[in-house]
N, C-alpha and C positions, 0 to 999 in steps of 0.2 A: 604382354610385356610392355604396352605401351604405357608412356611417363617412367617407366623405371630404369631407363639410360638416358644419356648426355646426347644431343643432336650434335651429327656431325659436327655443322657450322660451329656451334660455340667450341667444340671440344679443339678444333683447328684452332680458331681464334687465342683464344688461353693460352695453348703450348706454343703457336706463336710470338705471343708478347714475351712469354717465358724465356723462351731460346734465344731473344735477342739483349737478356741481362748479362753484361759481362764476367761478372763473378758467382752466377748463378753456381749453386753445389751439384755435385755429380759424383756419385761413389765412385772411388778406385776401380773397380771391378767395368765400366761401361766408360773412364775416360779419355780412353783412346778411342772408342768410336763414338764420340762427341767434339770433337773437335770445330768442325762447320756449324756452321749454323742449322744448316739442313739436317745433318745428322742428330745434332741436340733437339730440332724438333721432332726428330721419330722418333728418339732415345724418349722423349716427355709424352708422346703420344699411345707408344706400347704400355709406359707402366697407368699411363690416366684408362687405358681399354681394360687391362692386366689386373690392377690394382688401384682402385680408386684409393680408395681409405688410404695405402701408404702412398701414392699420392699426394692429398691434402696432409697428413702427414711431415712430407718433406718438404713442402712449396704453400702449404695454407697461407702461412702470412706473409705471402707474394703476391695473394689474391685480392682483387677488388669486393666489395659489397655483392656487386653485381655479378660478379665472375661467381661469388659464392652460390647465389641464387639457382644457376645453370645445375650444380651439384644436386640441388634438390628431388630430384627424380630417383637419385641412387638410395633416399634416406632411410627405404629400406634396410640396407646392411647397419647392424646396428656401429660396427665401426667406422663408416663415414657420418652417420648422425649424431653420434660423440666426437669427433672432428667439425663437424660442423658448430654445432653449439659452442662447445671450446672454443675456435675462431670467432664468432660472432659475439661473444660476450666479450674479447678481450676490443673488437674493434667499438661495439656499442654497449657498455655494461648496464644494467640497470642502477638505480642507486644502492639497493642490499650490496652489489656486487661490487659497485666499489667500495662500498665501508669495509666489505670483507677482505677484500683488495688492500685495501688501507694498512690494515691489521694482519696481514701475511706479509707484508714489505714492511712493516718495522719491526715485525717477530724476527727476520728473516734479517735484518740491520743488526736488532740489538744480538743476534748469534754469532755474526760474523765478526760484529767486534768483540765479545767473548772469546773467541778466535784470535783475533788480531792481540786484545791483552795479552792471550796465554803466549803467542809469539814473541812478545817484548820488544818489538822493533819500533812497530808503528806507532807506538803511545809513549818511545822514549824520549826524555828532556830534548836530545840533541835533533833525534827525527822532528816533534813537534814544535823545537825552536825555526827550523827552518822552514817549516810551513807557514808558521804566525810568528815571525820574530821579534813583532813590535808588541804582543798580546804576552808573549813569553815574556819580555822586557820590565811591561808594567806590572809581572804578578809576579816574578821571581831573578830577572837577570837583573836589575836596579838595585837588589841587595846583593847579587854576588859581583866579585874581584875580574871583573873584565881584562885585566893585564895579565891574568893568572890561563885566560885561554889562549891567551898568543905564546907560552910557554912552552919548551919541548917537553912531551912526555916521554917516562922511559921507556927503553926497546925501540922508539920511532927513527924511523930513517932522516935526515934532514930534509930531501925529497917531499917525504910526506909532512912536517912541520908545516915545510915552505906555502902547498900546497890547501892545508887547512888553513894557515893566515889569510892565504887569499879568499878562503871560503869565509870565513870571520870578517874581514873587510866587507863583502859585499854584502853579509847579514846586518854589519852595524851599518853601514850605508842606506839597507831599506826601511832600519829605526829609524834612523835621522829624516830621510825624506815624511816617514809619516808622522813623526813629531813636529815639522815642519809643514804640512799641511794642514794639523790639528792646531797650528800656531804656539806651542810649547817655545816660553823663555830659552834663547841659545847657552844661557850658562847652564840647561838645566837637559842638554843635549847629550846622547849616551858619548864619549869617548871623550870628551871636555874634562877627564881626571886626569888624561896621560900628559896636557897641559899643567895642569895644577901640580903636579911631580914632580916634572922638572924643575917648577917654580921650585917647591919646597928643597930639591936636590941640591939647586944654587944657594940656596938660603943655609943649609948644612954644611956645605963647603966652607962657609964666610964661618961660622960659626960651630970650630969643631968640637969646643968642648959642651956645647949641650948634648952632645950621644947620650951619654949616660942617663940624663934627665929624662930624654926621651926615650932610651931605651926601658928606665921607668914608666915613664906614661902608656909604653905599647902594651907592658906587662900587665899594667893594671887596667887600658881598655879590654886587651882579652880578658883579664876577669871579669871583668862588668858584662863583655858580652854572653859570657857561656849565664851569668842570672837574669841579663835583660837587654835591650840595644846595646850597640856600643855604635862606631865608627873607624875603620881605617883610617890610613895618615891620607888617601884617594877623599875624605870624606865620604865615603859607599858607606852607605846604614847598614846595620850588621844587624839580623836577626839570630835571635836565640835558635835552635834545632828544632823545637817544639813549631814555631811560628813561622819558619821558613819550611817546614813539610805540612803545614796547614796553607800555605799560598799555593805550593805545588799543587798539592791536592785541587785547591779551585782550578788552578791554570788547565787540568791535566779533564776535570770535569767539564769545563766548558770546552777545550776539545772535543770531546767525546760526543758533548751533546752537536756540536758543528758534525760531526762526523753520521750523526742518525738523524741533522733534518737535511741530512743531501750536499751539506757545504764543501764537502770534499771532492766534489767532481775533477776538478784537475789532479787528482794523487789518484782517484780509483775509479774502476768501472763499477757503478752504480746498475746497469741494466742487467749487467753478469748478478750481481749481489742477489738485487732485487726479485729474480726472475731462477735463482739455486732453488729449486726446488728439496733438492738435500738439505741444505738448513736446516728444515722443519724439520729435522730428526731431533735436534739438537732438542726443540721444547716438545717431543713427546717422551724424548727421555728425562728431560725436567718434569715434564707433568710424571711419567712413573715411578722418578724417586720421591715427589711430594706425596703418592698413594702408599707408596712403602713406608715413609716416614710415618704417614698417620697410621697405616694400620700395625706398625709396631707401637706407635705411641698409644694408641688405644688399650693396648694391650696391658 
């Protein structure tokens, strides 16, 4: 039997270092006599004598290099040498192993946002406007009626009006600032039409028999814009339907791609994402229905 167990010494050591982690994990079933620290090193001692493999298992990647090394006498059991290898490839991979690495973390991206689309939340105008407000801005809120989102919707409480305006406030606030960074002209600053309004408001008042002329001219911007631009009386460019869900479109794509080289860290956990080994269901069932396609297509 000699080399095919762990030397006391190391095996203390380990569960050692082990027990004095504060949020170390500990099954339901053993933590109530884990409490001390003494106790948590007997608790880690019985299952390292008991059970290597679920052992390294539960606590592998708590281990050093070094601590790993100790291990090696049990490599025997073919499941601490599948635990072994497992951990030592994620701590030092070869190059194949990262490229392959590589290519299970963006199979595994581009599923979960197939997921995320099919949910609808995470890839909607109003979610991804407040993610990128200034990005949303320049690819699709500069043609629409900004005065029109401060507006109550129906059914809503005034409570919640109240409360979305502030939430609108502090989005067109974080345009301004980055427009203002980027050095963007102040006349050409997102909320600088609800000035322009009022101008023209005053201007209506002095001048009430032009309604009709203008009510004319609104008439016939709408027509122009349902065949090509037009302009509200805000001066906001008006895209046709066709040209305002082709900007969508890009705004919604370049999202998307931020969201698979990793730019989303603050909205999501990426190590959870990255590390779902379930995902990978998602493309062996893609790869099954491409076999079934062809071999009916063959047919």
């Amino acid at each position: 039997m000699e080399g095919r167990v762990m030397k006391d010494a190391a095996a203390e050591e380990i569960v050692a270092r082990l027990s004095s982690i504060d949020d170390l994990y500990f099954p339901r079933a053993v933590q109530s006599t884990a409490a001390s620290s003494d106790q948590r090193k007997s608790v880690l001692l019985d299952l390292l004598r008991r059970d290597p493999a679920v052992f390294l298992e539960r606590y592998g990647s708590q281990l050093s290099v070094d601590e790993l090394l100790e291990f090696d006498g049990l490599k025997h059991d073919y499941e601490v040498d599948w635990h072994l290898k497992n951990l030592r490839k994620k701590i030092s991979p070869t190059s194949e192993e990262l490229k392959s690495r590589s290519v299970a973390v963006r199979n595994r991206r581009l599923a979960y946002l197939n997921k995320l689309v099919l949910e609808g939340q995470y890839f909607s105008e109003d979610a991804m406007r407040d993610r990128e407000p200034y990005l949303h801005h320049e690819y699709v809120g500069k043609f629409q009626d900004l005065m029109g989102r401060n507006m109550a919707r129906p059914g809503e409480r005034w409570s919640e009006t109240l409360m979305r305006r502030a939430e609108e406030a502090t989005l067109v606030s974080r345009i301004r600032e980055e427009q203002q960074r980027l050095g963007v002209a102040e006349c050409d600053w997102v909320g600088n039409e609800k000035m322009e309004e009022s101008e023209e408001e005053s201007e209506q008042e002095e001048v009430e028999t032009e309604d009709e002329e203008e009510e004319e001219e609104e008439k016939s911007a709408g027509a122009s814009s349902e065949a090509g631009r037009g302009e509200n009386k805000q001066g906001t460019v008006l895209l046709p339907p066709e040209e305002m869900q082709e900007m969508m479109d890009q705004f919604t794509s370049i999202m998307q791609q931020k969201f698979l080289s990793g730019e989303d860290h603050e909205h999501l956990d990426y190590t959870k994402i990255d590390n779902d080994e379930n995902l990978d269901d998602h493309w062996l069932r893609e790869v099954g229905l491409d076999a079934e396609e062809k071999y009916f297509g063959d047919d």
